[in-house]
Steps between C-alpha positions, in 0.01 A plus 500: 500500500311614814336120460804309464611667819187405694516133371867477607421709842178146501787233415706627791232518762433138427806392454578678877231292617317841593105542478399600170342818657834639574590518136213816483682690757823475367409567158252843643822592691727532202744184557698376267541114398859574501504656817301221623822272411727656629393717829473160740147503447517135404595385876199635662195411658161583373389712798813721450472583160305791570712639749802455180237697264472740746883535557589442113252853466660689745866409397384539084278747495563689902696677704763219588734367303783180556893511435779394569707712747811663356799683704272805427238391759724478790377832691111423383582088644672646823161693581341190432659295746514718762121574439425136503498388831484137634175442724616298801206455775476842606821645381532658200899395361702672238883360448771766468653460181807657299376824269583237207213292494666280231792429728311164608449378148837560336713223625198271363612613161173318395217699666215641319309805707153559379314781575187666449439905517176674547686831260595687803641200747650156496183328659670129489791298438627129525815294423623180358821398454592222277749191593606178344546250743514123491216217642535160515819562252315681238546852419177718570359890473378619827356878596493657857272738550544796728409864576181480512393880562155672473396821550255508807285738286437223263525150713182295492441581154629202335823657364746321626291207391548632130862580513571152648290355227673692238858383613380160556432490091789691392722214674278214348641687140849493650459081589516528881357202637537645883443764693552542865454797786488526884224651646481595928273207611242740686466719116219291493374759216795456301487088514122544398618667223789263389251214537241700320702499213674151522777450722519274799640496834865263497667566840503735813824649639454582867651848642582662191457849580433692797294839593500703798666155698248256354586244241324397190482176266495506134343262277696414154230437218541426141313480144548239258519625114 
């Protein structure tokens, strides 16, 4: 059995286009060839794999874990948000929002909150809510991302990396072929990210929000499934 799983974890690697040396540390870290399939490992780059093993460990085997968010997370999502404050040159921003932090999801009907807890504290969240919307005349599936919260205990750690990557695959299952966010153009961590992991830069809108008398641009970016 354990060799049949090693030959399958070899297939994949190959068929990922990944060096066959990787196959060894995913097999000595405990992976699955299922979870292979299905955790969006299949999209990435060789040099990141790796980082996903590392990840994959921590969420599998450590102290995090990933959800969805459910109406029993609103005080723990709160917290987060007002924890999570927005870097902007020297200031340090954090948007007053309603004590429901679902408020800004519910007349989306279709928006999924993911979240991932450390076991004591909501650490990290994001959003995407689903439309159907026509192009060209033909009807098509497309996902907007938003909410993009870490904990500043835990940024530059590569986990909102993984819980993008994870919500990227999950709407590959559900056949979106689109996905779309806005990002403040000076975030210039944040667009790293989204480029990191695929998407590209479509448009700028000039003036779109302003701090302490001083406006700010936002660039719209998107990912093709």
């Amino acid at each position: 059995v354990m060799q049949d799983r090693d030959d399958r974890i070899r297939a994949l690697v190959k068929r990922f286009g990944w060096p066959g040396e990787l196959a060894a540390e995913i097999i000595e870290a405990g992976i699955s060839a299922s979870a292979l399939e299905h955790w969006g490992w299949h999209s990435l780059p060789p040099e990141v794999v790796p980082i996903q093993i590392e990840w994959y460990q921590r969420f599998a085997k450590g102290d995090l874990s990933g959800r969805s968010a459910t109406l029993a997370d609103n005080d723990a999502l709160t917290e987060l948000f007002d924890r999570s404050y927005e870097e902007i040159g020297e200031w340090q921003v954090t948007a007053e929002r309603s004590p429901n932090a679902f408020a800004q999801f519910r007349l989306q009907r279709t928006a999924q909150v993911s979240v991932i807890d450390d076991g004591q504290r909501l650490v990290a969240c994001v959003a995407f809510a689903r439309r159907n919307v026509l192009v060209n005349g033909r009807r098509t599936s497309v996902s907007y991302g938003q909410a993009l919260r870490v904990d500043p205990d835990y940024r530059r750690q590569g986990l909102g990396e993984a819980l993008l990557r994870a919500c990227i695959d999950k709407a590959r299952t559900q056949k979106i072929t689109r996905i779309e966010l806005e990002v403040r153009a000076d975030n210039f961590a944040a667009i790293r990210l989204y480029e990191k992991i695929g998407f590209s830069p479509e448009a700028r809108k000039r003036n779109t929000r302003q701090f302490d008398g001083v406006y700010f641009d936002a660039v719209q970016m998107s990912l093709l499934l």
